[in-house]
C-alpha positions as CSV (number, residue, x, y, z in Angstrom):
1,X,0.0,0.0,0.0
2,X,1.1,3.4,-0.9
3,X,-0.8,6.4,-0.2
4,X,2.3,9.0,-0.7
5,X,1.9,11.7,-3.2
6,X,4.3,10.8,-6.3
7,X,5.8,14.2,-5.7
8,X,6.6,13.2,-2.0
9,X,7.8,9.9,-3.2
10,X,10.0,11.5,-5.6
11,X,11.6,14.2,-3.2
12,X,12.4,11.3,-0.3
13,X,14.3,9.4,-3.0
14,X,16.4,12.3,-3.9
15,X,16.6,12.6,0.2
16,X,17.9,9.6,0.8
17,X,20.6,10.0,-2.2
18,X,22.2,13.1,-1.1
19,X,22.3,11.3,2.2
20,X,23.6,8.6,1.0
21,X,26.5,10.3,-0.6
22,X,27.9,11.7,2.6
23,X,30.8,9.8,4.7
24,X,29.4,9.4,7.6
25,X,31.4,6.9,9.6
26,X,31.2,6.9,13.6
27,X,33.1,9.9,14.9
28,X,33.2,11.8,11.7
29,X,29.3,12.8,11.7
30,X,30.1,16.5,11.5
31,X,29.2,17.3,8.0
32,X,26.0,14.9,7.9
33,X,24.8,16.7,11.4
34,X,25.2,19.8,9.7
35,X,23.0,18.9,6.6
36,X,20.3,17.7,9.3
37,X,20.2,21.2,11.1
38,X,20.5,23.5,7.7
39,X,17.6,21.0,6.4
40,X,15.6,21.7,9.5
41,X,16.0,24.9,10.1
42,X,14.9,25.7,6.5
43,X,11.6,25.1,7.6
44,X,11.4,26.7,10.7
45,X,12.4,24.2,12.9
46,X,14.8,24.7,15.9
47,X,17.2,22.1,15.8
48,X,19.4,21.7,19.8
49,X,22.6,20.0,19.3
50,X,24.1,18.8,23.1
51,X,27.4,18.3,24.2
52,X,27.7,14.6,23.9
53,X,30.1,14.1,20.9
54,X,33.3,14.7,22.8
55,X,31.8,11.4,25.5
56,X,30.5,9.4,22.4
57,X,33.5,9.7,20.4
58,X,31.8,12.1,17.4
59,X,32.6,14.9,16.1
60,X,29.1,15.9,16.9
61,X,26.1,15.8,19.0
62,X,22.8,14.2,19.0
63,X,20.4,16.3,17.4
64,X,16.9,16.9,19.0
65,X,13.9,19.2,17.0
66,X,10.4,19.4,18.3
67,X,7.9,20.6,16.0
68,X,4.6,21.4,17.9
69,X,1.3,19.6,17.6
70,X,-1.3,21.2,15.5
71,X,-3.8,23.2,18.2
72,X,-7.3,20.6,18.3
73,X,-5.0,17.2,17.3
74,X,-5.3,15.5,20.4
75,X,-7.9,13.2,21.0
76,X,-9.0,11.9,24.5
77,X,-6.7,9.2,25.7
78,X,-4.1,10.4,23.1
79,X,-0.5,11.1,23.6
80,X,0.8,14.8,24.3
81,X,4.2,13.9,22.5
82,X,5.8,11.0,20.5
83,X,10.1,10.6,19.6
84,X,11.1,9.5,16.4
85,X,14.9,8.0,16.7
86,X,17.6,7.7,13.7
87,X,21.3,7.3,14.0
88,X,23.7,9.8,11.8
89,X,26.6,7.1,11.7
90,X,27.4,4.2,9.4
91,X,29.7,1.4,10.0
92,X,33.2,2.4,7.8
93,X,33.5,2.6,4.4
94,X,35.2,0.0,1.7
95,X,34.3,2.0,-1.2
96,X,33.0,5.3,-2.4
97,X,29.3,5.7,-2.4
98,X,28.0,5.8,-5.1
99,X,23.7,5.4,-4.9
100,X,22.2,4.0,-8.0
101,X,18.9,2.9,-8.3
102,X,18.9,-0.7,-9.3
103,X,16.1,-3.4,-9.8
104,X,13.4,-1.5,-7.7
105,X,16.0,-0.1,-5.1
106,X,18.7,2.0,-4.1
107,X,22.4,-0.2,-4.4
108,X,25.7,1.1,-4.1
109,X,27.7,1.2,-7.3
110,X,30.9,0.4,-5.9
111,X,31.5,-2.7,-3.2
112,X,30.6,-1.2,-0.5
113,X,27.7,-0.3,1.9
114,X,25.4,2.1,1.0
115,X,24.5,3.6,4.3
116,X,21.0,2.4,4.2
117,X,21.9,1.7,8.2
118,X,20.4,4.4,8.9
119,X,20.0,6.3,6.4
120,X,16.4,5.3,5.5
121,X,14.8,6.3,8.4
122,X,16.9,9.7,8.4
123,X,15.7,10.7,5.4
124,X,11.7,9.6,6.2
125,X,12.3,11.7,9.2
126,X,12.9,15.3,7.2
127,X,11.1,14.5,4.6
128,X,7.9,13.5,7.7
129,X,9.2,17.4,8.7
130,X,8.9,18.9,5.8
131,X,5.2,17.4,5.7
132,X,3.8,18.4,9.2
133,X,5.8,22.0,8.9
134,X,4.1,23.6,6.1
135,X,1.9,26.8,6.8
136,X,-1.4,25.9,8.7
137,X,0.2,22.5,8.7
138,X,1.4,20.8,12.1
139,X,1.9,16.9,13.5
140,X,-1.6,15.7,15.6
141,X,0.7,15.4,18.2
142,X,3.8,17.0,19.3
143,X,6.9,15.0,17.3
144,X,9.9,15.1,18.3
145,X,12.5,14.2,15.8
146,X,16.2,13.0,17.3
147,X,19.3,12.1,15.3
148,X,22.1,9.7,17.7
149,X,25.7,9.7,17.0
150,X,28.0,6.6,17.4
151,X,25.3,4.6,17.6
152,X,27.1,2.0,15.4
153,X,30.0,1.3,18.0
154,X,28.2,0.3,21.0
155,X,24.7,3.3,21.0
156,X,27.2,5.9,23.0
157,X,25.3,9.0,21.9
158,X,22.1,8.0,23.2
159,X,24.0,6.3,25.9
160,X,25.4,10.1,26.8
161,X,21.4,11.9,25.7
162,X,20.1,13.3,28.7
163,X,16.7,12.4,28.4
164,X,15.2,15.1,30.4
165,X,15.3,17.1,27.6
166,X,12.4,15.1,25.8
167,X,9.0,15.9,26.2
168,X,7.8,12.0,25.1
169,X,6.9,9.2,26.8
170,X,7.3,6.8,24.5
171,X,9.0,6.7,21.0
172,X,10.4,4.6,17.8
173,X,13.4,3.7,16.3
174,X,13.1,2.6,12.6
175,X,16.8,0.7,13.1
176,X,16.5,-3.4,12.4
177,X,17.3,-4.4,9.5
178,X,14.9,-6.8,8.3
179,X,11.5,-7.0,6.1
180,X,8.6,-4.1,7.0
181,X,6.1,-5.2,10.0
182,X,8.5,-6.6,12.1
183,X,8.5,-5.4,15.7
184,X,11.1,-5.9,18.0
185,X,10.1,-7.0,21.5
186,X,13.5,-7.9,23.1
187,X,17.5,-7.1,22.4
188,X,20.3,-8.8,24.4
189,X,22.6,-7.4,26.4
190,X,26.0,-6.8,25.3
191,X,29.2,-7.8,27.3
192,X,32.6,-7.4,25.9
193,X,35.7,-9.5,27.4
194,X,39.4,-8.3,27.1
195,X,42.0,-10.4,28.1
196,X,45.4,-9.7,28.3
197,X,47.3,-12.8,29.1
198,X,51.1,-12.8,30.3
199,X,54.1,-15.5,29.9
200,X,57.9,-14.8,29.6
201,X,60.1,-14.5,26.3
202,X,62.8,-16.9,25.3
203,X,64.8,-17.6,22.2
204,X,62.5,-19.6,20.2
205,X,65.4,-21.7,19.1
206,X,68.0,-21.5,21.8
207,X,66.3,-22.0,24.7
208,X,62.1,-21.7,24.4
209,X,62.2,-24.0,27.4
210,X,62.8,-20.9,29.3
211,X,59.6,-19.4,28.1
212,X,55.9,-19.2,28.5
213,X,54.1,-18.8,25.6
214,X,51.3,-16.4,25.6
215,X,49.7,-17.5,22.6
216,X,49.5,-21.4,23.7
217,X,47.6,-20.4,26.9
218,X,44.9,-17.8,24.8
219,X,44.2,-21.2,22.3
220,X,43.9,-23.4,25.2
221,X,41.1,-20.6,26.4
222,X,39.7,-20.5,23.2
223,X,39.1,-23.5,22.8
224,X,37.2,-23.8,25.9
225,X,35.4,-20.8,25.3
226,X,31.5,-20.6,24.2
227,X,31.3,-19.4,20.9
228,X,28.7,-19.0,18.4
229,X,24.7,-18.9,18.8
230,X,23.8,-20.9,22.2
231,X,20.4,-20.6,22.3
232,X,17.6,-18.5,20.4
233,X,18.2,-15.4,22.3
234,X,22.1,-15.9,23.4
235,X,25.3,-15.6,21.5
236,X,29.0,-15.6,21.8
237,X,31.9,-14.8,20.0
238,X,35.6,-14.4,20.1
239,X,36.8,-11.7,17.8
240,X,40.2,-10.3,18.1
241,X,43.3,-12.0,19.1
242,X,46.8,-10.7,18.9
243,X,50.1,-11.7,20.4
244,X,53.8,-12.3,20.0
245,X,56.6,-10.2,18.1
246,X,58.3,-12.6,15.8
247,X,58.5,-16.1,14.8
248,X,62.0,-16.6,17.0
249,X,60.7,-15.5,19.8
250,X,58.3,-17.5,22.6
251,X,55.3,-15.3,22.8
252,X,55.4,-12.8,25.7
253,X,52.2,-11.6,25.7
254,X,48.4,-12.2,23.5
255,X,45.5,-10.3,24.0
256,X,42.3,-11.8,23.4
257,X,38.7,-9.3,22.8
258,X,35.0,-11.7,22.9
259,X,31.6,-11.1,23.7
260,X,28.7,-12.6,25.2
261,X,25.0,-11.5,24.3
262,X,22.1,-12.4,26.0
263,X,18.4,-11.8,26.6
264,X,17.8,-13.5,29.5
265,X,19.9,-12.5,32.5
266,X,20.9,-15.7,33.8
267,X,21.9,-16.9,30.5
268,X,24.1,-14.4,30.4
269,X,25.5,-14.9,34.1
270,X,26.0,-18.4,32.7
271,X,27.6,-18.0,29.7
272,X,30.3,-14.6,30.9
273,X,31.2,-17.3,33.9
274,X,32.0,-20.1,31.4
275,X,34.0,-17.1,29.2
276,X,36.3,-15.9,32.2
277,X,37.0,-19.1,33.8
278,X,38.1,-20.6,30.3
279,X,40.5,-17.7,30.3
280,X,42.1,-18.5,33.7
281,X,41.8,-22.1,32.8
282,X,43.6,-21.7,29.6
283,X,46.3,-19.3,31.7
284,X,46.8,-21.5,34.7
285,X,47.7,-24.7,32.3
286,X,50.6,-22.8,30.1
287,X,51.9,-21.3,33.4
288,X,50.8,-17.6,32.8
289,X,48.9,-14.7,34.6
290,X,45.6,-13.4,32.8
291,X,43.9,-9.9,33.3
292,X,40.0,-10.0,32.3
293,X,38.1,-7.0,32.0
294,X,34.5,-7.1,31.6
295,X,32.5,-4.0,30.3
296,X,28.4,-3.8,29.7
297,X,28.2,-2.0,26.3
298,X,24.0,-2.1,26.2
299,X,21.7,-3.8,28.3
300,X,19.0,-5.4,27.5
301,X,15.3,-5.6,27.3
302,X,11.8,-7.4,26.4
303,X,9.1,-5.4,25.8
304,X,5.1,-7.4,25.9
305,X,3.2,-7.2,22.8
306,X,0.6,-5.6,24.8
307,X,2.3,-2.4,26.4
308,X,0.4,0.6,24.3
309,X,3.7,1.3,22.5
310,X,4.0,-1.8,20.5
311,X,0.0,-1.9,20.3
312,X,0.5,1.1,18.9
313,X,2.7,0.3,16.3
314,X,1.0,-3.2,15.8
315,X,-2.4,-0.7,14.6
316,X,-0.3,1.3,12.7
317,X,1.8,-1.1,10.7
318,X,-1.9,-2.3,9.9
319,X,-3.3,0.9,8.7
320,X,-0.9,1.0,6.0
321,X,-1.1,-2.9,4.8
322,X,1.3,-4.6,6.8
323,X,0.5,-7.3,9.3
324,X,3.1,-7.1,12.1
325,X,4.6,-10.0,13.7
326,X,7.5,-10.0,16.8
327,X,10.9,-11.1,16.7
328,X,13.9,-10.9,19.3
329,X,17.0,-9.4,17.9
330,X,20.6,-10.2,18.6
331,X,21.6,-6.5,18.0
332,X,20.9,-3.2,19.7
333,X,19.9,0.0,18.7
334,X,19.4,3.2,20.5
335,X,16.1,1.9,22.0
336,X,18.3,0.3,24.2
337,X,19.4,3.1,26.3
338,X,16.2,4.7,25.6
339,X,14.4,2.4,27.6
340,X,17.0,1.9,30.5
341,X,16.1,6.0,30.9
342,X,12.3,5.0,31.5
343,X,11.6,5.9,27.9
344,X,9.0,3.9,26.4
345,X,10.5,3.2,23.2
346,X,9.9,0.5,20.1
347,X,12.5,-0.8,17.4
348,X,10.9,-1.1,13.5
349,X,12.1,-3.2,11.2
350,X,13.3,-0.8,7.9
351,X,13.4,-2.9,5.2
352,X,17.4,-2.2,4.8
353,X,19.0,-5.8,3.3
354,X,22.2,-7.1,4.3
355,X,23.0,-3.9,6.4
356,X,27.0,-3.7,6.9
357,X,27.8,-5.5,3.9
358,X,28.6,-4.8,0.5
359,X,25.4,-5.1,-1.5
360,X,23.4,-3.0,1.0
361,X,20.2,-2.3,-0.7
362,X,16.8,-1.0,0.1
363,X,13.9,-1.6,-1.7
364,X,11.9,2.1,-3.6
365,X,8.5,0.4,-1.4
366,X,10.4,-0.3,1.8
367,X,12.2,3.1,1.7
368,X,8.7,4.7,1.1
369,X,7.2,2.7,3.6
370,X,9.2,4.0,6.4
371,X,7.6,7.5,5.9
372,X,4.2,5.7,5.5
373,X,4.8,4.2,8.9
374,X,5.7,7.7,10.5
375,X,2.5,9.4,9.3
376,X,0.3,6.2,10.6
377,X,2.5,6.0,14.4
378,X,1.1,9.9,14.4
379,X,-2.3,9.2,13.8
380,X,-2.7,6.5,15.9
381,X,-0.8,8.7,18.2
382,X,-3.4,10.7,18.7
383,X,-6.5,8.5,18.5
């Protein structure tokens, strides 16, 4: 179902290309921020930028406009205000972007991402702006329109929002990559483990009977350590190992970086115990000291299909022709920290395919869709 004008349609595509065409990688947000506010402010929208790029690791803040309801567009029971959520960053670049429109989507000419993540819904978002901002115009209920930073390397701008500044109660993020209608009711919580572990250096061929190798006790750990998907909601992984100086030498030191997600707490308990102790484990049998450090990037939630919010979104998914179903993720998004603040905030699936890889697409329908979805959340904002 489309009910967008084709001149709307038209003018989000263009959107989306220009946005597409700016680097945006986390930490170098600047110039994409900048076509955000000069968009906004264009139609008479204040635009706040806060502090929290220097904490995230950006060279910009989150952005937060707030563009009044229209004066009788409240109905009883309705809600005063509602947050829309996008992230300005992209994972890095491989390739120039280049957006071309390709087999009823947007694709990136070169072999590389196109930025679709999150891109799609940053474009609905001013384009939705430009819609409710017009003279005599105005959203039936107060919207509130904020754009994260560094969301891609563990949701640090909305980790560093203060959400005192926002005048909702609940909100949506249009940040999961999969098909239109999905709802997400529950995201893990991210752990990351860094170990460093320590041995001694010998000559490798004169006398490595004086060393400790490093690297034998991080495989032995390894090897012992849960990996992969666990359970429906719970994964591990080890991703970064590096050790050792040359070939000659016994292996002084290796560093080892994993994670454990998890929905369920005690799974998580569970499976960061078994991580840790194969660490130790793997240390104490090559006859070397470990370090472990364990830091909480997101925590996570489940949400029940009947709160309002995701009611909500179930009725408007529905008003524009999609039946919506409810899925667990194993990624975050800034709904995350959202609703560890007391915010109560849904993630939509976008429609963005194979988000982070080269080949990134969108579909025209799924990219129109999004802006669909923002007009229905509104009205049945206000019903």
């Amino acid at each position: 179902m489309n009910g967008l004008d084709p001149q709307v349609r038209e003018r989000l595509h263009r959107t989306f290309e220009q946005l597409c065409r700016i680097p945006s990688e986390t930490g170098g947000e600047r110039v994409i921020a900048d076509w955000v506010i000069e968009a906004l402010t264009a139609l008479g929208i204040e635009v706040q930028e806060d502090d929290a790029g220097a904490a995230a690791g950006s060279d910009a803040g989150n952005l937060l406009a707030r563009i009044p309801a229209q004066a009788a567009g409240r109905g009883d029971g309705g809600h005063e205000a509602v947050l829309f959520c996008a992230h300005l960053d992209t994972v890095p670049l491989t390739a120039a972007v280049e957006p071309v429109r390709r087999d009823g989507g947007w694709e990136n000419a070169g072999d590389g991402i196109l930025g679709a993540d999150n891109k799609v819904a940053v474009a609905a978002m001013v384009e939705l702006a430009r819609l409710v901002s017009g003279p005599g115009e105005g959203p039936p209920v107060t919207l509130e329109l904020l754009f994260t930073v560094a969301e891609e390397t563990g949701l640090n701008g909305s980790r560093h929002l203060d959400l005192g500044r926002l005048e909702s109660r609940l909100g949506y993020a249009f940040d999961h990559a999969s098909p239109l209608g999905e709802i997400i009711v529950a995201s893990p919580t991210h752990v990351r483990i860094d170990a460093q572990l320590h041995g001694r250096a010998a000559h490798a061929g004169l006398a490595p009977e004086r060393g400790v190798n490093a690297i034998v006790a991080a495989a032995a750990a390894i090897a012992a350590m849960p990996q992969g998907r666990l359970d429906e909601e719970t994964t591990a992984n080890v991703g970064m190992v590096m050790g050792g100086t040359a070939t000659n030498v016994v292996a002084e030191r290796c560093t080892v970086s994993a994670e454990v997600r998890a929905v369920q707490p005690e799974q998580l308990d569970r499976y960061l115990t078994a991580a840790v102790d194969a660490l130790q484990d793997g240390a104490d049998s090559a006859g070397c000291d470990v370090d472990v450090s364990v830091s909480r990037l997101f925590t996570g939630y489940r949400a029940d299909p009947e709160e309002p919010a995701v009611r909500l979104a179930a009725r408007a998914l529905r008003r524009i022709g999609y039946e919506p179903s409810y899925r667990s993720s194993g990624g975050g998004s800034d709904v995350n920290n959202l609703r560890l603040g007391g915010l109560a905030a849904v993630n939509l699936a976008n429609g963005t395919e194979r988000a982070h890889e080269p080949g990134e697409r969108v579909s025209f329908a799924a990219l129109e869709a999004n802006l669909e979805l923002m007009l229905a959340l509104l009205q049945e904002a206000c019903a």
